[in-house]
LUMMIGU-303161 format. One record per residue (C-alpha): chain; residue in one letter; y, z, x. Coordinates in steps of 0.1 Angstrom, whole numbers. Each point is the difference from the previous one (the first is absolute). Example, Ala and Ser with C-alpha at 12.3 -4.5 7.8 and 13.67 -1.06 7.14 Angstrom:
BEGIN
PT  kette  rest      Y      Z      X
PT      A     a    -45     78    123
PT      A     s     34     -7     14
***
This chain:
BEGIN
PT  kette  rest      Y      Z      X
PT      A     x    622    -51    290
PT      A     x     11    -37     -6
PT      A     x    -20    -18    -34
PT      A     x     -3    -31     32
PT      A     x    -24     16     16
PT      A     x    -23     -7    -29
PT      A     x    -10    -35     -2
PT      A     x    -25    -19    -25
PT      A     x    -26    -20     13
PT      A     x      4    -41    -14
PT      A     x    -28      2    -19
PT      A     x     14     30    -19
PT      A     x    -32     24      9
PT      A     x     12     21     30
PT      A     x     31     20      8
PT      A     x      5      4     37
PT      A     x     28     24     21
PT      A     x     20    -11     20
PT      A     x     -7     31     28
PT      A     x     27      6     31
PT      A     x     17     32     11
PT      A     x     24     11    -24
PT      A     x     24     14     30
PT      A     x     33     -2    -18
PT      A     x    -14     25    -29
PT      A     x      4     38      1
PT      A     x    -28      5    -30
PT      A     x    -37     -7      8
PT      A     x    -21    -21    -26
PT      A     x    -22     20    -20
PT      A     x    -27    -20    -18
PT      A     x     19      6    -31
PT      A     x     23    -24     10
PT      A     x    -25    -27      9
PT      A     x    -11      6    -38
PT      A     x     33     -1    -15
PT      A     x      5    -36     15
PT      A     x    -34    -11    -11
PT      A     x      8      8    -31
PT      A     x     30    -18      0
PT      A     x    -24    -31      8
PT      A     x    -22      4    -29
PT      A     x    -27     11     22
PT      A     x    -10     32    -15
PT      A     x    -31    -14    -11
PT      A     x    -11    -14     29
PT      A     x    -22     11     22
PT      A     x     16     21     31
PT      A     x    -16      3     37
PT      A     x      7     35      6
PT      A     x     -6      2     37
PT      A     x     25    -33      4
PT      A     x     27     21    -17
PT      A     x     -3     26     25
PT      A     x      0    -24     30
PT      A     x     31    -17    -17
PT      A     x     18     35     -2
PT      A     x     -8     13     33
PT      A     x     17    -36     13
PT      A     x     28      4    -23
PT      A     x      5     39     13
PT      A     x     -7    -10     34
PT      A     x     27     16     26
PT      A     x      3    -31     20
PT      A     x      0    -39      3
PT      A     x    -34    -20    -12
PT      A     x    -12    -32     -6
PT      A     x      6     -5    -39
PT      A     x    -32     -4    -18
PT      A     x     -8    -16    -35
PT      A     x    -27     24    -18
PT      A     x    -16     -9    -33
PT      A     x      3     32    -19
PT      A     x     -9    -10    -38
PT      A     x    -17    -30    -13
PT      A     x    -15    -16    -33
PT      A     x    -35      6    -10
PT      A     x    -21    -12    -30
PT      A     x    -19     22    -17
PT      A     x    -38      6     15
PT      A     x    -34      9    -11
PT      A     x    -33     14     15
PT      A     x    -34     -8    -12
PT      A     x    -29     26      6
PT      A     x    -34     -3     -9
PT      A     x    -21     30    -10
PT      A     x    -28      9     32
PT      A     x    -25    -10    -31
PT      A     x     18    -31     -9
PT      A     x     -2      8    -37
PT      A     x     34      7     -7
PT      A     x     33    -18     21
PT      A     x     40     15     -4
PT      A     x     34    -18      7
PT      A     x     27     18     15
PT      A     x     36    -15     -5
PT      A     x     27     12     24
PT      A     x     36     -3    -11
PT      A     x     20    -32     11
PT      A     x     32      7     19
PT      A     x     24    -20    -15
PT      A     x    -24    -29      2
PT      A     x    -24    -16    -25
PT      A     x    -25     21    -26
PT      A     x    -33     -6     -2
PT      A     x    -13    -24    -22
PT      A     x    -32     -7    -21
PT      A     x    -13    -25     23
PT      A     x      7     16     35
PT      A     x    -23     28    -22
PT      A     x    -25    -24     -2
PT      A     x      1    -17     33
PT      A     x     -5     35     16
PT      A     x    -27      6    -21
PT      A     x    -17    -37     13
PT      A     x      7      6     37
PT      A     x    -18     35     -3
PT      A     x    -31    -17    -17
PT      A     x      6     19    -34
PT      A     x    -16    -22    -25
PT      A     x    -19     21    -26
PT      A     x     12     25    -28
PT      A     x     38     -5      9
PT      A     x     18     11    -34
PT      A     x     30    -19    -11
PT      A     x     15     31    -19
PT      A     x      2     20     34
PT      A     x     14    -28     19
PT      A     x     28     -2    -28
PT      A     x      8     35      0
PT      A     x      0      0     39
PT      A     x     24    -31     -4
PT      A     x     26     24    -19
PT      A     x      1     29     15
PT      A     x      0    -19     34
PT      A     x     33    -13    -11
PT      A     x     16     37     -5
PT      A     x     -2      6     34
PT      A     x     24     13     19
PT      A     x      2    -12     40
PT      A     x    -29      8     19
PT      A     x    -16     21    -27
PT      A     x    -38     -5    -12
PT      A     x    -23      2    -29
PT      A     x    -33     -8      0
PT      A     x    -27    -13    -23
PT      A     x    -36     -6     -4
PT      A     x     -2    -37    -15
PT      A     x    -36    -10      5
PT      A     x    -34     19    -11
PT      A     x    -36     -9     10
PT      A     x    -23      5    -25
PT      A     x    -34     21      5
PT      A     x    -34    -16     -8
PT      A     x    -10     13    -36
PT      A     x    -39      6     10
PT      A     x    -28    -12    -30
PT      A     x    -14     23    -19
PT      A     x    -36      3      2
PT      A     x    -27     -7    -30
PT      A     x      8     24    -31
PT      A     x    -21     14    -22
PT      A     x      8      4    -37
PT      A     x    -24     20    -23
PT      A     x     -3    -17    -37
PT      A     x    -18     34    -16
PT      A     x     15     38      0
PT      A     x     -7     23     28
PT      A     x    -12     32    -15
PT      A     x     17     24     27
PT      A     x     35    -18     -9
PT      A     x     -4     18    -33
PT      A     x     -8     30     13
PT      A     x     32     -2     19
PT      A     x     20    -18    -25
PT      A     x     -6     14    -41
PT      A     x     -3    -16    -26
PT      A     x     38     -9    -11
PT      A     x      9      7    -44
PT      A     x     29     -7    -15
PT      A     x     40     15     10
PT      A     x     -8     -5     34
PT      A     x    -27     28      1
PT      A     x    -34      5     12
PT      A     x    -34     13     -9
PT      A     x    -12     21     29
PT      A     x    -39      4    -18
PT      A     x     -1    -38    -13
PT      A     x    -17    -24     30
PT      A     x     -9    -28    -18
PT      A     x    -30    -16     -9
PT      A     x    -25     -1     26
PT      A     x      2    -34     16
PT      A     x    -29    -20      3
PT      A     x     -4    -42      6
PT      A     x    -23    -27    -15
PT      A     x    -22    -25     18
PT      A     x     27    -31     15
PT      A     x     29     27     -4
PT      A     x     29    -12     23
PT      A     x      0     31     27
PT      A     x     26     -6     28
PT      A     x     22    -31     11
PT      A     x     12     -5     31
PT      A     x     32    -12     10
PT      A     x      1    -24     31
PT      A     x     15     11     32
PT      A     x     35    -20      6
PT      A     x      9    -16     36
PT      A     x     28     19      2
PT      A     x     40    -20     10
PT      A     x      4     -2     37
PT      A     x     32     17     13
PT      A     x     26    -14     24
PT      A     x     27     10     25
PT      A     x     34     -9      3
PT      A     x     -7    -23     27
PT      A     x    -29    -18    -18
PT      A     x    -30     14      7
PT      A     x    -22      1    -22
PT      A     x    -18     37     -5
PT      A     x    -30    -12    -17
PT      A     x    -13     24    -30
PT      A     x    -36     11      0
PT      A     x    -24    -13    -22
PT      A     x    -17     26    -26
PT      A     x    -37      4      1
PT      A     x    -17    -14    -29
PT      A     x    -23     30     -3
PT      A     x    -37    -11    -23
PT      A     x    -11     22    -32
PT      A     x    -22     30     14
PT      A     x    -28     -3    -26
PT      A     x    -20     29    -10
PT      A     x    -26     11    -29
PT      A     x      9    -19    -32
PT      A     x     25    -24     11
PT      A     x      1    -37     10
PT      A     x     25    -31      6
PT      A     x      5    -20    -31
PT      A     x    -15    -35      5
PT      A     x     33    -15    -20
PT      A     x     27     20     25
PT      A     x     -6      6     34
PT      A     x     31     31     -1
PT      A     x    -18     19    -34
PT      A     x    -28     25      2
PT      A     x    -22      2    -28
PT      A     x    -25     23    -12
PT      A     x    -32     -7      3
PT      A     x    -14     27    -27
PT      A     x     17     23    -25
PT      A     x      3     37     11
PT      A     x     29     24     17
PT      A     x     27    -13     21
PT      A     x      9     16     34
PT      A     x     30    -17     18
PT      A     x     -6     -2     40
PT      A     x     16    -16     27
PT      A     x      6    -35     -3
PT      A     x    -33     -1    -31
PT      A     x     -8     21    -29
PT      A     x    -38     14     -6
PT      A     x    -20     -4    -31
PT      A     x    -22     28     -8
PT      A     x    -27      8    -22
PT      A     x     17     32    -19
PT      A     x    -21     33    -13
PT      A     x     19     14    -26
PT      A     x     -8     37     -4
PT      A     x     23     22    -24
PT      A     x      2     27     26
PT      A     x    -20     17     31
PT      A     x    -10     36    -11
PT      A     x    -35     20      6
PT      A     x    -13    -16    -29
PT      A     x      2    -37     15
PT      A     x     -5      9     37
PT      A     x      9    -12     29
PT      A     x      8    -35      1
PT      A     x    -13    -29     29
PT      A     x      8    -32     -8
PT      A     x     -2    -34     16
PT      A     x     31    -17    -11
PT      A     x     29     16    -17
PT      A     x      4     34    -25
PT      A     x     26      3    -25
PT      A     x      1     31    -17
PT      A     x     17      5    -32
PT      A     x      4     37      1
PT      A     x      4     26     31
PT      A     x    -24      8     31
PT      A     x     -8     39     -8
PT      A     x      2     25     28
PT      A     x    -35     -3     19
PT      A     x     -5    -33     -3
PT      A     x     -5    -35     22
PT      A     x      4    -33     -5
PT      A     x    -11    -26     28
PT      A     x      5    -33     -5
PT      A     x      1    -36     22
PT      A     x     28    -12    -20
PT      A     x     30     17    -15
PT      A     x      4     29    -22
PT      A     x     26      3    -28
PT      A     x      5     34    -16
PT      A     x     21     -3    -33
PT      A     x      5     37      2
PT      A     x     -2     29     24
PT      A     x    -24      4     29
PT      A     x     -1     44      7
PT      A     x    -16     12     28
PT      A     x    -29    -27      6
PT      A     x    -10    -24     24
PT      A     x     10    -38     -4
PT      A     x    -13    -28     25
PT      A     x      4    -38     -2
PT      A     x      0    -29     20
PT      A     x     29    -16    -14
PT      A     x     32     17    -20
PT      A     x      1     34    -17
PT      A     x     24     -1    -33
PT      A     x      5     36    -12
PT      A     x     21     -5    -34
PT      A     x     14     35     -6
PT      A     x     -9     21     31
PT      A     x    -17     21     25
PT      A     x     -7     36     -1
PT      A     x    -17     18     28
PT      A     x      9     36      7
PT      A     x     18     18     25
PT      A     x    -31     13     27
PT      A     x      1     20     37
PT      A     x     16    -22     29
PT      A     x    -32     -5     15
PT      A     x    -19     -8    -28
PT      A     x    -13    -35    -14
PT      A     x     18    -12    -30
PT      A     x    -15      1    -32
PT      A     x     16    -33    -10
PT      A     x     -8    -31     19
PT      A     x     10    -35     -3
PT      A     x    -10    -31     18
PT      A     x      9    -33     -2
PT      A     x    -12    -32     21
PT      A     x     38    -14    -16
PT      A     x     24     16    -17
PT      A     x      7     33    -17
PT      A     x     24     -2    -31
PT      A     x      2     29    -21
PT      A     x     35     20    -21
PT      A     x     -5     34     26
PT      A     x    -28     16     20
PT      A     x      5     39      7
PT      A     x    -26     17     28
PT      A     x    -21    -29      4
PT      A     x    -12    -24     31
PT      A     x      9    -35     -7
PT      A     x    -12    -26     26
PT      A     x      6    -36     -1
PT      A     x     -4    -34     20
PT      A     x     30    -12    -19
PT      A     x     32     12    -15
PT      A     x      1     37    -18
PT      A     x     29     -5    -30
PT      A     x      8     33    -24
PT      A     x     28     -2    -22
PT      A     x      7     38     -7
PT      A     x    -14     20     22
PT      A     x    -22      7     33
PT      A     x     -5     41      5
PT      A     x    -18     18     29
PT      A     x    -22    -33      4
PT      A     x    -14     -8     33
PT      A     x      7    -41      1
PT      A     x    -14    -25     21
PT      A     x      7    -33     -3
PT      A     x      1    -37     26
PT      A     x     27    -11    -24
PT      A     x     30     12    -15
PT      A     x      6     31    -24
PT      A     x     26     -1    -26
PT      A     x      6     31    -19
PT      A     x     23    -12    -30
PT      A     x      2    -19    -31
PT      A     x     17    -33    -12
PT      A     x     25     14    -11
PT      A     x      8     21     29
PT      A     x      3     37    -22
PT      A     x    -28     14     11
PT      A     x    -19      5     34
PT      A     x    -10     29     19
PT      A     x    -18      4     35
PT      A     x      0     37      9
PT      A     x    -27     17     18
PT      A     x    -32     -4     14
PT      A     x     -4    -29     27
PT      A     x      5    -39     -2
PT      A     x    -16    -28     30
PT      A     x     18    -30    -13
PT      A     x     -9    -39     19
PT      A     x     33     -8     -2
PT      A     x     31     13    -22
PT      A     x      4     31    -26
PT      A     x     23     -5    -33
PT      A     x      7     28    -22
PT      A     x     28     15    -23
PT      A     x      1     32     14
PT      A     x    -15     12     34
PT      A     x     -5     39      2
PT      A     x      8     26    -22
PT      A     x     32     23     -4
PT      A     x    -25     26     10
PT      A     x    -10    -14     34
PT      A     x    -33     -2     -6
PT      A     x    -20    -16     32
PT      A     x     -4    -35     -3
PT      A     x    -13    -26     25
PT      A     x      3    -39      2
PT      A     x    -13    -19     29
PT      A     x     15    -36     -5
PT      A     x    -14    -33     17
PT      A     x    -26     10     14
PT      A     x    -14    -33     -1
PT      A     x     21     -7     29
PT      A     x    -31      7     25
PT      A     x    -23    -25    -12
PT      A     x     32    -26      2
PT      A     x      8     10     38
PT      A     x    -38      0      8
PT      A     x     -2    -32    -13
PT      A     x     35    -12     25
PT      A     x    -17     21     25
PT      A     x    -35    -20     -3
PT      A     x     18    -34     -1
PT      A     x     22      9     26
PT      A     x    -30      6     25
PT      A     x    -17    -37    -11
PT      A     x     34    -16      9
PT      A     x      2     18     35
PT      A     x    -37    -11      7
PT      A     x      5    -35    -15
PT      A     x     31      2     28
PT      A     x    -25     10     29
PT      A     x    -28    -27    -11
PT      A     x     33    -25      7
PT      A     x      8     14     32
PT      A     x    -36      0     12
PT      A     x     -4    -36    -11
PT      A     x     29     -9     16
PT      A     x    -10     11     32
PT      A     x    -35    -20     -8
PT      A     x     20    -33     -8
PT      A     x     21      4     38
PT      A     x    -32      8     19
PT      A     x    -22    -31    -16
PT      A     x     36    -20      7
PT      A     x     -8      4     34
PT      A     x    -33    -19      0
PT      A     x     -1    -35      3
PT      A     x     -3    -14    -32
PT      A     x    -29    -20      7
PT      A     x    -18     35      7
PT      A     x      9     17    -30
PT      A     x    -28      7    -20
PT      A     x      2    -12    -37
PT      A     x    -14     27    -15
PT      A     x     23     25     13
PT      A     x     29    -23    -10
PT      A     x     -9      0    -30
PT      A     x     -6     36     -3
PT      A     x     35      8     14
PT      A     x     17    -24    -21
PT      A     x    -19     18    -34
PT      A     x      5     30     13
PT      A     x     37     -2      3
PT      A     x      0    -21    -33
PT      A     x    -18     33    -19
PT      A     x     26     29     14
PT      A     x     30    -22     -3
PT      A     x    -14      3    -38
PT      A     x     -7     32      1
PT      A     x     26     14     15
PT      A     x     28    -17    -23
PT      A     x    -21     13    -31
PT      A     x     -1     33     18
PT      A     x     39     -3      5
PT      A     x      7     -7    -37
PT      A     x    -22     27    -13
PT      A     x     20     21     21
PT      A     x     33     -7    -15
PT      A     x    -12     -1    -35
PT      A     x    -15     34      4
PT      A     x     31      8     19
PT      A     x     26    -12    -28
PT      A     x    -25     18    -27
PT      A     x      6     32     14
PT      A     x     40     -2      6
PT      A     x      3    -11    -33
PT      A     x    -19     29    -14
PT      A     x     12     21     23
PT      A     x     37     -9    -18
PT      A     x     -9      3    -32
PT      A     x    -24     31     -3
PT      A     x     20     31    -12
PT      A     x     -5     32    -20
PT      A     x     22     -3    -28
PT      A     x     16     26    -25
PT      A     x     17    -18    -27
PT      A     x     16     33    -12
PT      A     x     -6     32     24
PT      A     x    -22     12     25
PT      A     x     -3     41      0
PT      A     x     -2     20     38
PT      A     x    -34      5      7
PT      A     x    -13    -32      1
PT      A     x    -15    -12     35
PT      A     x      3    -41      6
PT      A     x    -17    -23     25
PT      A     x     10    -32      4
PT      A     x    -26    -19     24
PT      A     x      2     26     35
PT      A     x     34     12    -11
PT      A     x      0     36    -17
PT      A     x     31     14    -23
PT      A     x      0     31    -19
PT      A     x     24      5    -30
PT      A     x     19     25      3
PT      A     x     24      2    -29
PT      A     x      2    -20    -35
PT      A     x     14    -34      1
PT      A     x      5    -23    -28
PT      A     x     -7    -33      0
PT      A     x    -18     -8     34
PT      A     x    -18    -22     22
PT      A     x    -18      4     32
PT      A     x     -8    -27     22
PT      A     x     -7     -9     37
PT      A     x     32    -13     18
PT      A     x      3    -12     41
PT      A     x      8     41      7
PT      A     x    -27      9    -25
PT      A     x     -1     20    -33
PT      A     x     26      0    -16
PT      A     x     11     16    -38
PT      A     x     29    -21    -22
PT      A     x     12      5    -30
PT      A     x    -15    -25    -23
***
């Protein structure tokens, strides 16, 4: 094939052919040939329109006379890019094509692009120059692609926080007293804590506004505001006059910590509950020095702190139950009541509790061991210590509000052991259930006053009569209210429960043993084999069991 066929546009950016019959040649052009002479033309790097090659062969290979033809087979391009924008708009990419022997990109077609596409917020410099670089190391028509701008996420305030300024007697139990070379005293609690009249009690830190968020294109994600929650006050407490954010105590006595407060109680000391002191019924709070002996009750309205053991007897209080070295019941027939009871209006902190009934409004915390105990709690149960060596849930039968934290789960031996998890999630879907009903009825008020509004639209105005105006107008005015209250409950409840739901698990920081039946909310799961460390939560398909 003649090199004249081949012809260079003026402008130097297209290569055309020169098609006709070759007649007069025996050999048929292949499209090697066409290459050859491009490449002769310093037009390897160009861009080549396939399908034109093959209509400039099949002319050049034709068998008889026709018209000639120019056909542009190659030509110049400068490189090219692509912007996309993520579906959310918090994140946008660049994707740079290779030029064909034409211009690379440069940094401000990169930023041009960017403009045109409305990408204004979180572009990063850095990217842009790597993108730049590597760009320019393509080969013809070859890509590479890069994401070059990031939104940013609203950071959400934090609500009110509450700090407490005087020991918590159950951290101790949980957390022993610490001697020197990093060792610790497992019988040594501490003195009993107690606090004077005007005693600083609690501060609370102030909930923060949060930082609104953005997108890529500008839009501003505004951040939720956290809700500056007041001071619960109970028995003993008040607001200092001086500082609005410190609680103060209001008379000298026995510190409980509660939510968001701390209670001041009046204290009875006794050095220990035995058949020679009785039974003990106090109005306020019981700390006694010594043990509870087996046979014996204490009932109190406030909390009871045990610096020793409790064994087989019957404690009751209306706030928190701190058990400083232990529970003893004994081991009784299946059916039979247990000879060890425990029952707390708050929490129940104690170092083990073996054949015993432990029932709390709050939290249940042991930090060595929990043995053939039937547990029932509306918070959480945590079966370990501080420093995470010792923890044992095995046996017996556990109703936990929400999630169950333990060292081991089980024993080697299989022995039977049952934990129902979250089951605080019916009282948080009654209460979407409940609201869920208001909005639909707020909904169906609307629609009915709607259809009032159109039928007194159809008398003459002059005939309309006041009264009912005005009631219509109200009327409307009240369920508009109540049904966007109604609405917003809905979704708070709504969010409260997913965000549980995500978060609640049954967790075994070192092993769980076969034999141990889990519940998760509705979903059952039997363990059938030893694991080590392992947590169960609820997923979209349901239960499911990882590896820690």
């Amino acid at each position: 094939m003649s090199q004249s066929l081949l012809k260079l546009s003026k402008d130097n950016n297209a290569i055309s052919i020169h098609a006709h019959p070759l007649l007069e040649v025996t050999s048929l052009v292949e499209r090697t040939d066409i290459y050859q002479e491009l490449s002769s033309q310093h037009g390897n790097d160009l861009f080549l329109f396939e399908s034109a090659i093959d209509s400039a062969i099949a002319i050049l290979n034709a068998d008889k006379h026709l018209s000639p033809q120019s056909i542009v087979i190659a030509e110049r391009r400068d490189a090219s890019l692509i912007v996309k924008t993520a579906k959310n708009n918090m994140s946008a990419s660049i994707t740079v094509i290779g030029a064909y022997g034409g211009q690379d990109i440069d940094g401000a077609a990169l930023i041009s692009a960017l403009k045109q596409n409305n990408i204004v917020k979180g572009v990063r410099k850095n990217l842009l120059q790597t993108l730049l670089t590597k760009s320019h190391l393509l080969g013809p028509g070859e890509k590479i692609t890069m994401q070059v701008a990031l939104g940013r996420l609203p950071q959400h305030g934090d609500d009110s926080a509450f700090e407490p300024l005087v020991d918590d007697m159950s951290l101790r139990v949980l957390t022993p007293r610490k001697l020197d070379h990093d060792k610790v005293d497992m019988r040594d609690l501490g003195e009993l804590c107690s606090v004077a009249q005007g005693q600083s009690l609690m501060r609370r830190i102030r909930a923060t506004a949060g930082v609104d968020g953005y997108s890529v294109l500008g839009e501003v994600l505004p951040a939720k505001a956290g809700e500056d929650k007041p001071f619960s006050l109970y028995d003993g407490a008040a607001i200092s006059d001086y500082d609005e954010d410190i609680l103060i105590a209001t008379q000298s006595g026995v510190p409980i910590i509660k939510k968001n407060g701390v209670q001041v109680d009046d204290a009875l000391v006794v050095k220990d509950v035995s058949p020679t002191t009785g039974h003990v019924n106090f109005d306020g709070s019981v700390v006694i020095q010594g043990d509870v002996k087996p046979g014996m009750k204490v009932t109190v309205s406030g909390s009871v702190t045990v610096l020793g053991f409790v064994e087989l007897a019957e404690l009751e209080a209306g706030a928190d139950i701190i058990v400083a070295k232990g529970i003893l019941g004994k081991q009784s027939a299946a059916d039979s009541e247990f000879a060890c009871t425990i029952r707390a209006g708050g929490k129940i902190t104690s170092k083990f509790a073996q054949y015993t009934l432990l029932d709390a409004k709050d939290d249940i915390s042991l930090s060595h061991h929990a043995l053939h105990c039937h547990i029932t709690t509306r918070g959480k149960l945590s079966v370990v210590d501080e420093t995470k060596r010792y923890g044992t849930l095995s046996g017996g039968y556990a109703s936990v509000g929400y999630s169950v934290h333990a060292l081991n789960i089980g024993a080697l031996a299989g022995t039977a052991t049952s934990i129902c998890a979250f089951t605080n999630f019916e009282h948080l879907r009654k209460q979407i259930s409940e609201t869920s009903r208001l909005w639909e009825e707020e909904k169906d008020h609307l629609s009915q006053m709607r259809e009032a509004q159109i039928k007194l639209l159809k008398i003459p105005t002059h005939k309309r009569p006041p009264e009912l105006v005005n009631k219509v107008i109200e009327s409307h005015r009240l369920h508009s209210a109540n049904l966007i209250k109604h609405k917003a409950s809905y979704d708070k409840f709504k969010e409260e429960y997913l965000d549980v739901l995500s978060q609640v698990s049954i967790t075994a920081i070192k092993c769980i043993n076969a034999g141990v039946n889990c519940q998760l909310e509705k979903y059952a799961l039997p363990v059938s084999q030893e694991h080590g460390p392992t947590v169960i939560r609820i997923r979209e398909q349901g239960i499911e069991l990882k590896p820690l």
